[in-house]
C-alpha positions as CSV (number, residue, x, y, z in Angstrom):
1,X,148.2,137.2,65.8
2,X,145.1,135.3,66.8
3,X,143.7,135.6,69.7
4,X,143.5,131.6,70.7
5,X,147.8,132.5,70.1
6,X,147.6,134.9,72.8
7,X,145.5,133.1,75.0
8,X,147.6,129.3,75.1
9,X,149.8,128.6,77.7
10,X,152.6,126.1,76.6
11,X,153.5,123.9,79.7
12,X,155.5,120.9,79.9
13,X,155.0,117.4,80.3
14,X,156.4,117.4,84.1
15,X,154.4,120.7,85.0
16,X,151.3,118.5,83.4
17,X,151.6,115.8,86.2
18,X,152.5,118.0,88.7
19,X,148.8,119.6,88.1
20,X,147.2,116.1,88.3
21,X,148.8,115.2,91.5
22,X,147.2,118.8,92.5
23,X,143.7,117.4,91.3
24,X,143.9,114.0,92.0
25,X,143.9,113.0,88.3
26,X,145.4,109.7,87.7
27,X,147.5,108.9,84.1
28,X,144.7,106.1,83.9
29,X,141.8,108.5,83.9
30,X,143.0,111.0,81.9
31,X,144.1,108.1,79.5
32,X,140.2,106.9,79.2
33,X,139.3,110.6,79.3
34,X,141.4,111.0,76.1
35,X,140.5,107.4,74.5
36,X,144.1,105.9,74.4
37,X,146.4,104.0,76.6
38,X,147.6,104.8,79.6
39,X,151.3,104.2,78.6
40,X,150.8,106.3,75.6
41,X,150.0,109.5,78.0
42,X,152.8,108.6,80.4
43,X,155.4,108.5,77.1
44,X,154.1,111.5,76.1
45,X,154.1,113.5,79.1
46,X,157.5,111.8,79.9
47,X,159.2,113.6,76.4
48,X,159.2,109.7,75.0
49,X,156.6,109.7,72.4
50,X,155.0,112.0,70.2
51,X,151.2,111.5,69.6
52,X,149.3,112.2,66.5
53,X,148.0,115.7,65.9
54,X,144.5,114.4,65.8
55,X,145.6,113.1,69.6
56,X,147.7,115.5,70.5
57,X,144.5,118.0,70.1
58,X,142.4,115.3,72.7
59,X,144.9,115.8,74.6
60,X,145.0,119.4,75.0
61,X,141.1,119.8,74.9
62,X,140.8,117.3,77.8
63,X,143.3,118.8,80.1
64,X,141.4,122.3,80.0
65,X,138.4,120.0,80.1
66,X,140.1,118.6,83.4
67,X,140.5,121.8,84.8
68,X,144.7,121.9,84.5
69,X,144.6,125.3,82.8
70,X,143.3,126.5,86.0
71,X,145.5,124.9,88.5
72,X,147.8,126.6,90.5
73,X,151.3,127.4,89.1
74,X,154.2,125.5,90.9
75,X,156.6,127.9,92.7
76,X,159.7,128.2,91.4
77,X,163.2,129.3,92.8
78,X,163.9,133.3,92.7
79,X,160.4,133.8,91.1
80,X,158.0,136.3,91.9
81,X,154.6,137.4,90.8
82,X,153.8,140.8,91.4
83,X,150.6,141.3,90.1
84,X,150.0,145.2,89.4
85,X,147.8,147.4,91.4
86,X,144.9,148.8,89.8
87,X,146.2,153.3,89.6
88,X,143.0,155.6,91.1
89,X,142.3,158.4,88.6
């Protein structure tokens, strides 16, 4: 497996906005970040449109351009993270 597999975090349109808000991104900036209509983002991230590869690819690079990879996971019901302690020799 590739190591760009192992590394990609698949996240849905909803979680997508939800990270904006967290930014302050609007759908109109990342929209001229991309170089397509606004409309065209909303429909996409809305589950109402599917975009070109070649565009789907802009998208992607922008948002980890944006800083969205980064942001801060949204809590979820019943969900924990428990992050492992480092074990002393």
């Amino acid at each position: 497996m590739a190591t760009d597999e192992l590394e990609a975090e698949e996240i849905t349109g909803v979680e997508v906005m939800r990270r904006m808000r967290q930014l302050h991104i609007s759908m109109q900036r990342l929209a001229n970040e991309v170089g397509i209509a606004q409309p065209h983002i909303s429909n996409a991230l809305n589950g109402r449109e599917l975009l070109s590869e070649e565009t789907r690819a802009r998208l992607e690079e922008t948002l980890i351009r944006l800083g969205l990879d980064r942001a801060e996971p949204a809590p979820r019901l019943g969900v924990f993270r428990l992050r492992r302690r480092e074990q002393t020799a």
